[in-house]
N, C-alpha and C positions, 0 to 999 in steps of 0.2 A: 504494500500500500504506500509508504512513502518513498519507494521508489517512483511510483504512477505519480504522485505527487510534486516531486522531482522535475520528472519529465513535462509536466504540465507546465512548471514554473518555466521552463527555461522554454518551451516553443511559445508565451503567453509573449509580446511585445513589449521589452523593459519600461518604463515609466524615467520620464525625464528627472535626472533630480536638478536640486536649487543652483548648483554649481553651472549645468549644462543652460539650464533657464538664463541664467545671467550672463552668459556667453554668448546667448540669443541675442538676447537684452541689447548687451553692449556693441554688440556686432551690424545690429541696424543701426542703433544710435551712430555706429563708424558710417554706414556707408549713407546716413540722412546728413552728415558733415562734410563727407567729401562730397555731396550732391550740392550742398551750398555752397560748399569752398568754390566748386567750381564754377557757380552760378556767378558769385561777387566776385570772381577773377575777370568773367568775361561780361559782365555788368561795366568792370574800369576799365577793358583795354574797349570797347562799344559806348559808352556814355561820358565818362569824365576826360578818358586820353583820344578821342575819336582816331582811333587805329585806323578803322576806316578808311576815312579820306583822308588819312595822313598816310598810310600805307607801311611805314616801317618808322621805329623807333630805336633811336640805337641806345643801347644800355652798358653797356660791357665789349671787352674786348671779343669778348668768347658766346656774347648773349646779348639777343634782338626782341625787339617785340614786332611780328609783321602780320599783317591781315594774309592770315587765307581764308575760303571759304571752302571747306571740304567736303563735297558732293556725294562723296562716296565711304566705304570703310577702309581701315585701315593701306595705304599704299595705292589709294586711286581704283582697290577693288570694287566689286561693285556698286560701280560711280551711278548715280542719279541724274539723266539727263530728261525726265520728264516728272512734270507731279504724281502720275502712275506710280512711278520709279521710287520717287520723295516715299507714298506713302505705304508703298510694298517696302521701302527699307524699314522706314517707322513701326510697321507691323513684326518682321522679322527680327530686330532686334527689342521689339516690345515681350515678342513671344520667348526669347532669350533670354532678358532681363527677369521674365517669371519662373520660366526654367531654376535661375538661378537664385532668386528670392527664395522657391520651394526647395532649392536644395540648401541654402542656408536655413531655414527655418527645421530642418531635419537633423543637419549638422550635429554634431556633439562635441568635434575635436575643438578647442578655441584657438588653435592656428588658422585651420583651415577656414572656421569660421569668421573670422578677422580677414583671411584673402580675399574670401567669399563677398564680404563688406566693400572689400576697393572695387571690386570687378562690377557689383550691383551699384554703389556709389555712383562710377564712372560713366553706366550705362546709360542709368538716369537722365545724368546729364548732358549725356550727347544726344539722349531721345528727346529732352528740351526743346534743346538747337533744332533739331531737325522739325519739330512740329511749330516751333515760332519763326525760322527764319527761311524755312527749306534747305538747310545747311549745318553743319556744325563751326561754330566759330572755333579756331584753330590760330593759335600767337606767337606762340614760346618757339623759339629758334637759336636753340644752341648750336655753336659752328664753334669750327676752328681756324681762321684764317676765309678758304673758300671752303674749306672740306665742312661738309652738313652730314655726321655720321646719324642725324637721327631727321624725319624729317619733321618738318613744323608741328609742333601739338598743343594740347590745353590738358589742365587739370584733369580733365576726367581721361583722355587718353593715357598720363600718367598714372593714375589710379588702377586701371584695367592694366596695363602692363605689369605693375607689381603686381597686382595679385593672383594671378595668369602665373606668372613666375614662381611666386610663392609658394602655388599650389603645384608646380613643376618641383620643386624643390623637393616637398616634405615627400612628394611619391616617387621621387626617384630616389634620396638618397635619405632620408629621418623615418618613412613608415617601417611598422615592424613587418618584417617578411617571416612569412611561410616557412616550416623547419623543412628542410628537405629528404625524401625518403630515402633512406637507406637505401641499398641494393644488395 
């Protein structure tokens, strides 16, 4: 009998505890900050610095501020050259962005939960853009001389790469692996 009992507990679906809740917790709370960060980044180089019609800002030897408007995702991939287009990306990366809401709100680990946050953060904010201006505002241009090793971006494009990365990390070299069978 408590053996059957046993085996009951353990096929029954564990229950979240307080720790995991608060990981949750904190986790949106991350990615509802980098959705503003990135909002009032491109709120000043759009209203106060008018990027715009000024078209580039120099800042640094090594860092610009320069208007692009980015039609497309990541690398001028599927670029948007019609409103069809605008609002099949908006859709596809809407449908992503819950993908990945739902898979943080499952989460348990608080790294991954945390990457989880910059990649939904990020997402947000570029689904913003694309629904208010038909584009993503894109600014930040690190260079080195002429060399552009990354090409133009914003906060939330930033955000999505770390966490992308972060979550490359912990599964390729921090998760626990599998023991492996004897032979």
């Amino acid at each position: 009998m408590a053996d059957s009992t046993a085996k009951a507990r353990a096929a029954a679906p564990s229950r979240m505890t307080a720790r995991e809740r608060n990981n949750r917790v904190l986790a949106f709370a991350i990615a509802g900050l980098i959705f503003l960060f990135d909002q009032l980044t491109k709120w000043v180089v759009t209203s106060p610095l008018e990027l715009q019609a000024r078209g580039e800002i120099r800042l640094l030897n090594i860092f610009d501020l320069r208007w692009v408007e980015n039609r497309g995702v990541s690398m001028g991939f599927l670029t948007a050259d019609s409103e069809t287009g605008r609002w099949l990306l908006v859709a596809l990366t809407a449908a992503i962005s819950i993908g990945v809401a739902f898979w943080l709100w499952r989460e348990r680990n608080r790294q991954d939960a945390i990457a989880l946050a910059f990649v939904l953060g990020g997402a947000l904010g570029n689904i913003v853009d694309r629904i208010r201006f038909g584009y993503v505002v894109d600014f930040a241009d690190l260079h080195f001389g002429d060399w552009r090793p990354f090409l133009i971006f914003n906060v939330a494009d930033a955000a999505i790469t770390i966490g992308v990365l972060l979550l490359l990390v912990r599964a390729l070299l921090t998760r626990d692996r599998k023991p492996r069978k004897e032979v």
